[in-house]
N, CA, C and O atoms as CSV, one atom per row, in Angstrom:
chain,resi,resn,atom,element,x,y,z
A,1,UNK,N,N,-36.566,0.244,-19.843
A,1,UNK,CA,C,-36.448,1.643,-20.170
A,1,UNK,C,C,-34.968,2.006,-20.192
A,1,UNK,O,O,-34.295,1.749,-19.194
A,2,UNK,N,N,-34.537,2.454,-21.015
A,2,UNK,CA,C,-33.249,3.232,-21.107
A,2,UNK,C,C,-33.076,4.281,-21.047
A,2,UNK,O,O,-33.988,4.947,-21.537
A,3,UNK,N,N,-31.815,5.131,-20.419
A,3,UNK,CA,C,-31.556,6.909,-20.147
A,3,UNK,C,C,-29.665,6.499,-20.612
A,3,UNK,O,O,-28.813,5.611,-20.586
A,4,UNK,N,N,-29.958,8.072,-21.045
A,4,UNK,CA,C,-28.490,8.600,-20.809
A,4,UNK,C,C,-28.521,9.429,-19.816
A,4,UNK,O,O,-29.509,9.431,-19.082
A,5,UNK,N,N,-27.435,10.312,-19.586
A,5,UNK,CA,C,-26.977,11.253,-18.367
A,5,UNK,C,C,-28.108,12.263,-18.559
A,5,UNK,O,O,-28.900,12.308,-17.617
A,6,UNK,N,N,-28.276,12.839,-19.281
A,6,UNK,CA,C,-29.466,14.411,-19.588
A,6,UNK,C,C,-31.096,13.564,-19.271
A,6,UNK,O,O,-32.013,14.029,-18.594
A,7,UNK,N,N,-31.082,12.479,-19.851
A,7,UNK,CA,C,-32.651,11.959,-19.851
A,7,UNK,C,C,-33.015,11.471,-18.293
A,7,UNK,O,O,-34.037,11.457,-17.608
A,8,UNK,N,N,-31.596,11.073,-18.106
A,8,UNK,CA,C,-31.660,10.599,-16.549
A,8,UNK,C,C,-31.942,11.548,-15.585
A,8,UNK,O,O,-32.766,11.332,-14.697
A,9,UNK,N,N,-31.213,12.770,-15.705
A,9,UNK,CA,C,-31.477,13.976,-14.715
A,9,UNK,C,C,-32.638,14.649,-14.892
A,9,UNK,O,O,-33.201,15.325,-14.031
A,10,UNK,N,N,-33.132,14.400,-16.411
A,10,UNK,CA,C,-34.408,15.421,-16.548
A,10,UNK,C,C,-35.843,14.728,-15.793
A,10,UNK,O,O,-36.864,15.316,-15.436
A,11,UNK,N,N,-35.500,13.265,-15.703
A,11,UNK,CA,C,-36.219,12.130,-15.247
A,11,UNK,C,C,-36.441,12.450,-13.690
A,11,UNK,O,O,-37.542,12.221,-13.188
A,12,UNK,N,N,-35.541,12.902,-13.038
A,12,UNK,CA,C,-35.620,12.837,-11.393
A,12,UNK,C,C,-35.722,14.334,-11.018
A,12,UNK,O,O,-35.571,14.838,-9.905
A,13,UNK,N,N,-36.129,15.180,-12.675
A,13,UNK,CA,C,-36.111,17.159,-12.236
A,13,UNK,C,C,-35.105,17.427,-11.418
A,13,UNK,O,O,-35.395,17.660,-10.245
A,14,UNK,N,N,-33.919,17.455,-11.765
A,14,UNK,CA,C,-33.114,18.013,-11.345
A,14,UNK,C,C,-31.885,18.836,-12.434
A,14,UNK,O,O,-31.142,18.404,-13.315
A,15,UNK,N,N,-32.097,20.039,-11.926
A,15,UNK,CA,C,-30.559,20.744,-13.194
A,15,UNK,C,C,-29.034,20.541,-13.225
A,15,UNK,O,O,-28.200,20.293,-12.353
A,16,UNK,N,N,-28.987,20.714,-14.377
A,16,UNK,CA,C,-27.518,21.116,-14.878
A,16,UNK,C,C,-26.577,21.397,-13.357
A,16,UNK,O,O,-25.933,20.681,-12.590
A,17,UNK,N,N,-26.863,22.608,-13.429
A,17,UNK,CA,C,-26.552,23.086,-12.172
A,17,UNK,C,C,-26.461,22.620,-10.940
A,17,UNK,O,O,-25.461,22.703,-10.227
A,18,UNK,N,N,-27.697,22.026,-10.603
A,18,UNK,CA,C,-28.129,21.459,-8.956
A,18,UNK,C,C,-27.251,20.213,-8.876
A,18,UNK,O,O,-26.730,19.987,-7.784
A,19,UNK,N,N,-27.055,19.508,-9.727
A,19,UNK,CA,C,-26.371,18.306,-9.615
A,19,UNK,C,C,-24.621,18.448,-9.949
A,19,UNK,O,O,-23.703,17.825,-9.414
A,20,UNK,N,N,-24.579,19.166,-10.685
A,20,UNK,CA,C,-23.345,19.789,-10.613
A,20,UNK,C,C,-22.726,19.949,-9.046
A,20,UNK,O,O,-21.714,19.375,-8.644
A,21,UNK,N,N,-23.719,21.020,-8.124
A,21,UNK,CA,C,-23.072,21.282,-7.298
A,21,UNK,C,C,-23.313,20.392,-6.392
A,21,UNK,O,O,-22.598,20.539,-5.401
A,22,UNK,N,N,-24.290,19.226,-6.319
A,22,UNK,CA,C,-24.120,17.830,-5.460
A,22,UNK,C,C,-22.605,17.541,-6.080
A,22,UNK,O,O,-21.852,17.858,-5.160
A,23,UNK,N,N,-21.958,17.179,-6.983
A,23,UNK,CA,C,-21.110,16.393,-6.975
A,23,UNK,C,C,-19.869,17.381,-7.382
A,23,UNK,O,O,-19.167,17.084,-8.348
A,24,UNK,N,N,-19.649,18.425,-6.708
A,24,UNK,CA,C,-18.582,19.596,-6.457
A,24,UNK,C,C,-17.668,19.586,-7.539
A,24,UNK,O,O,-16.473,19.291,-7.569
A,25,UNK,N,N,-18.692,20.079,-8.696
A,25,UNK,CA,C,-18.004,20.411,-10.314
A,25,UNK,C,C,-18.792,21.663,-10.524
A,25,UNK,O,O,-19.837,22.095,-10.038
A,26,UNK,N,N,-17.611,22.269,-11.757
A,26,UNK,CA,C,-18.177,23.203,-12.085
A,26,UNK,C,C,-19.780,22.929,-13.396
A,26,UNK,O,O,-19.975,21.848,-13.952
A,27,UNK,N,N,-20.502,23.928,-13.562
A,27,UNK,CA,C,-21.195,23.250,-14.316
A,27,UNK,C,C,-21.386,23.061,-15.748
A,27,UNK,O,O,-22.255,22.479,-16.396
A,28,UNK,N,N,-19.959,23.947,-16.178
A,28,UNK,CA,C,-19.735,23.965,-17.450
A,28,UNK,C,C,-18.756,22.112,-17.523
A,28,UNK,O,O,-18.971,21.423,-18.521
A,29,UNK,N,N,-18.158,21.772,-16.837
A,29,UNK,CA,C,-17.508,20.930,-16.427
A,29,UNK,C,C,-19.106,19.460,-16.510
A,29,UNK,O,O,-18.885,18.581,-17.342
A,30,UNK,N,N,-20.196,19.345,-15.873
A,30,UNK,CA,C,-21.232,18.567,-15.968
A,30,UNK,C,C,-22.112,18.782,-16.869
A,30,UNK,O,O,-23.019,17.953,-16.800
A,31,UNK,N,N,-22.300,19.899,-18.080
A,31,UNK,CA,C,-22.522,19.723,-19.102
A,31,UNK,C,C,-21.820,18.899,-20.298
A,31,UNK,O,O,-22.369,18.261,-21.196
A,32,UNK,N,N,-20.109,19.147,-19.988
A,32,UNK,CA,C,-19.405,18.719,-21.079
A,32,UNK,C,C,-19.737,16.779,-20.780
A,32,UNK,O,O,-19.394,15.913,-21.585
A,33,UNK,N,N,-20.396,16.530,-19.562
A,33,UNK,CA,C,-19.965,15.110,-19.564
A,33,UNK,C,C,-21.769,14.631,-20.053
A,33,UNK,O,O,-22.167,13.522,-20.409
A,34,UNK,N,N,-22.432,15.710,-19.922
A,34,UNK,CA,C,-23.948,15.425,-20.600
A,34,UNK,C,C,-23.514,15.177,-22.421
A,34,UNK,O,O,-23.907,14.294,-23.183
A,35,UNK,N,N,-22.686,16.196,-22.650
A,35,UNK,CA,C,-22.505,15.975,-24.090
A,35,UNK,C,C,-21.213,14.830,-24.801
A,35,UNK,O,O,-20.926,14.570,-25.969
A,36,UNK,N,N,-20.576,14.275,-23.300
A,36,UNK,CA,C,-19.683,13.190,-23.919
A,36,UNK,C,C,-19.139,12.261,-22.689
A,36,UNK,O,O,-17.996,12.078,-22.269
A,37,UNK,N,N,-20.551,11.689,-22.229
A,37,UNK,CA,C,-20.620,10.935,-20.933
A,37,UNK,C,C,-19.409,9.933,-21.085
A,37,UNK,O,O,-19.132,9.571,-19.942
A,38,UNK,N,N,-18.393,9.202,-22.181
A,38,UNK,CA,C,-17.202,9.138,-22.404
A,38,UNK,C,C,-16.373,9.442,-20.821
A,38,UNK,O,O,-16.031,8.572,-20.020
A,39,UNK,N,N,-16.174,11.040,-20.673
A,39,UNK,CA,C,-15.367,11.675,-20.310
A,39,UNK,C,C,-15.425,11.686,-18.688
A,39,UNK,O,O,-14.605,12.114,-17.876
A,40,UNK,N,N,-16.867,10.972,-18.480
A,40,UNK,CA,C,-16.434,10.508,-16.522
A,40,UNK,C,C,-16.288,9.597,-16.258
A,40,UNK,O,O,-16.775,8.519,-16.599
A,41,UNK,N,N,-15.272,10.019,-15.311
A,41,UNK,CA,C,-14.288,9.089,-14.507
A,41,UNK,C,C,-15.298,8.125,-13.618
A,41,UNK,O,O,-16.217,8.842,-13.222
A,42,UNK,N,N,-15.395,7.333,-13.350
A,42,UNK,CA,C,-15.301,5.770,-12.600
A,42,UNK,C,C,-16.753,7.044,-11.228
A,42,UNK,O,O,-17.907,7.463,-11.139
A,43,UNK,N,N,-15.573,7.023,-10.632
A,43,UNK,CA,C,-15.757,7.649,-9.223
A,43,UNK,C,C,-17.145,8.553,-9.567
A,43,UNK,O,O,-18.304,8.201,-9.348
A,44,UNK,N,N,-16.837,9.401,-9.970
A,44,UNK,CA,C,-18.202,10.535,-10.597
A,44,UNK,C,C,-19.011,9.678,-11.178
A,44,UNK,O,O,-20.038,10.353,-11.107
A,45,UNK,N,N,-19.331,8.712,-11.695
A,45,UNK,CA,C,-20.195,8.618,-12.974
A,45,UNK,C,C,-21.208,7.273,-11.405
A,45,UNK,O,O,-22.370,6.891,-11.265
A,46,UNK,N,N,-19.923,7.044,-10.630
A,46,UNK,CA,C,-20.885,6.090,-9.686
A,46,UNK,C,C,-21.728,7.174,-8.359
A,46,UNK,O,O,-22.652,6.812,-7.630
A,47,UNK,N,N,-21.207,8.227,-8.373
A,47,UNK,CA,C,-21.955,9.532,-7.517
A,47,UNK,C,C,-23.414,9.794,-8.216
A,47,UNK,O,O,-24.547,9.582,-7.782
A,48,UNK,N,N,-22.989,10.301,-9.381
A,48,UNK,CA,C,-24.751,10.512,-10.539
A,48,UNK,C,C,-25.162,9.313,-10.381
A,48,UNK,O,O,-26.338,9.626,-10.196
A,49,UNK,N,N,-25.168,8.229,-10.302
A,49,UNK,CA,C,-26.056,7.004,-10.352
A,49,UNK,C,C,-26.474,6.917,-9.064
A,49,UNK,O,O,-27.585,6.388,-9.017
A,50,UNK,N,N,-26.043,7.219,-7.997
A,50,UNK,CA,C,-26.508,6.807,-6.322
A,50,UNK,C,C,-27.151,8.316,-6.083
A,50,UNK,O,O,-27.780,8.392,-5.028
A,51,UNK,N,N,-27.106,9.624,-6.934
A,51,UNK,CA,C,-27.882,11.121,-6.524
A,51,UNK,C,C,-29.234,10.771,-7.566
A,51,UNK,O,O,-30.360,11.259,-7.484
A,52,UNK,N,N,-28.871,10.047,-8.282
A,52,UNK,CA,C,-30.152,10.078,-9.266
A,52,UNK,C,C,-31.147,8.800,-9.187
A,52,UNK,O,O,-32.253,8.717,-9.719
A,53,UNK,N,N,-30.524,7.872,-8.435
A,53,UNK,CA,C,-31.037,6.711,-7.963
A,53,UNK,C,C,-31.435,5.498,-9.195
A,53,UNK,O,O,-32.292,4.630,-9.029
A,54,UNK,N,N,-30.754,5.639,-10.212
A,54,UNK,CA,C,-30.903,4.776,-11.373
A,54,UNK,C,C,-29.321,4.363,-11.392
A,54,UNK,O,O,-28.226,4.876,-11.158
A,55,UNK,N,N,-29.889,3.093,-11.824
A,55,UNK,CA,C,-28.466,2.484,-11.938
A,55,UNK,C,C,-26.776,2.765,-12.971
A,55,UNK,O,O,-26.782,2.942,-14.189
A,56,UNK,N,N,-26.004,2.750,-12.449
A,56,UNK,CA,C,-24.688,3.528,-13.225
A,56,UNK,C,C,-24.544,2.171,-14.996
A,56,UNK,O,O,-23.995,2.072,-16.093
A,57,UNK,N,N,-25.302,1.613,-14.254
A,57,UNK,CA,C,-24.791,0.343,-16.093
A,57,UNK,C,C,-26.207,0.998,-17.014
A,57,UNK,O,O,-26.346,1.053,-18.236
A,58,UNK,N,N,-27.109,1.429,-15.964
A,58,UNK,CA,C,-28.056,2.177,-16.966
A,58,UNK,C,C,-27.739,3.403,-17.552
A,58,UNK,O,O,-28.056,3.637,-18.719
A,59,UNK,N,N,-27.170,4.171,-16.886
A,59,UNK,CA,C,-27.186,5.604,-17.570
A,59,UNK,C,C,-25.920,5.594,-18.662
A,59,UNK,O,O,-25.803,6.169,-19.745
A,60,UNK,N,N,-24.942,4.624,-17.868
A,60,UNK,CA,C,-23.422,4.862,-18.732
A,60,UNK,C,C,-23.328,3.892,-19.888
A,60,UNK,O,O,-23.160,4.317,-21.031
A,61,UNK,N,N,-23.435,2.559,-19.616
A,61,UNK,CA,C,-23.637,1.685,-20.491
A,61,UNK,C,C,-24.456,1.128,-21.377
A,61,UNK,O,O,-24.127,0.140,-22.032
A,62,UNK,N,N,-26.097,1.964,-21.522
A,62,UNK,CA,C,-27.362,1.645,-22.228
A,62,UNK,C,C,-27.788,0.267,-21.939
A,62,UNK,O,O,-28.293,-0.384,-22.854
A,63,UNK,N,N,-27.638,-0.270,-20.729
A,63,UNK,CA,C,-29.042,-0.892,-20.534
A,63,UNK,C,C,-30.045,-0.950,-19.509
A,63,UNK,O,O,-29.910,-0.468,-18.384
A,64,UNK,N,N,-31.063,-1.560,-19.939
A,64,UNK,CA,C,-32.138,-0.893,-20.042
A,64,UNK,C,C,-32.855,-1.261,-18.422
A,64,UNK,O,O,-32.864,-2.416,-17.997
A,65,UNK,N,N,-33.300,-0.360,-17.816
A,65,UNK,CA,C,-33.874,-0.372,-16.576
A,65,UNK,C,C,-34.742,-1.263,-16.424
A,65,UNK,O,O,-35.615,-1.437,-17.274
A,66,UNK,N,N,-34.635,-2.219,-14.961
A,66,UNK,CA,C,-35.807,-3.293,-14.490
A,66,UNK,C,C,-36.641,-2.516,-13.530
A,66,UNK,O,O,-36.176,-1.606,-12.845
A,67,UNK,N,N,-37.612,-2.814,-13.505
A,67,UNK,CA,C,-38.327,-2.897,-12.318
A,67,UNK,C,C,-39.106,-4.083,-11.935
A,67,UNK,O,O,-39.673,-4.927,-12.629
A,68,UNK,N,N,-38.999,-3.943,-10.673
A,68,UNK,CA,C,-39.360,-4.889,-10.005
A,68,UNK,C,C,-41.296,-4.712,-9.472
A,68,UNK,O,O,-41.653,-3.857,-8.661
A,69,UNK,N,N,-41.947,-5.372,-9.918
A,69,UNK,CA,C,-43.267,-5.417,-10.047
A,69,UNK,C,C,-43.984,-5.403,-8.722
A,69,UNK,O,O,-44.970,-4.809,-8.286
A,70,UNK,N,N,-43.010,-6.398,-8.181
A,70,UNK,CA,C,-43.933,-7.827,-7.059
A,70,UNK,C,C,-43.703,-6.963,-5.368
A,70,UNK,O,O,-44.130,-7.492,-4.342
């Protein structure tokens, strides 16, 4: 399964907003990186992956989520 940043957050119900203020941005500031995930830095982009609990090579880099069955 694959996500970007918006599919990822809409995935774990959480807003714009709410996650914004987990990771102490404004939220016009965590929209612009929904619309050009490009634009986060290292540090942030590994915060959304450990608040959203999907992996940061999944959301940032497109590939595609494992799960583990067993």
């Amino acid at each position: 399964m694959k996500f970007d940043l918006e599919q990822a957050r809409k995935y774990k119900k959480i807003t714009q907003k709410e996650l914004a203020n987990l990771l102490g941005v404004s939220e016009a500031t965590y929209i612009s990186w929904e619309k050009n995930p490009d634009n986060v830095r290292v540090g942030y982009a590994k915060q959304i992956a450990s608040i959203l609990g999907i992996s940061y090579d999944v959301i940032f880099f497109g590939n595609e989520l494992q799960f583990n069955l067993n």
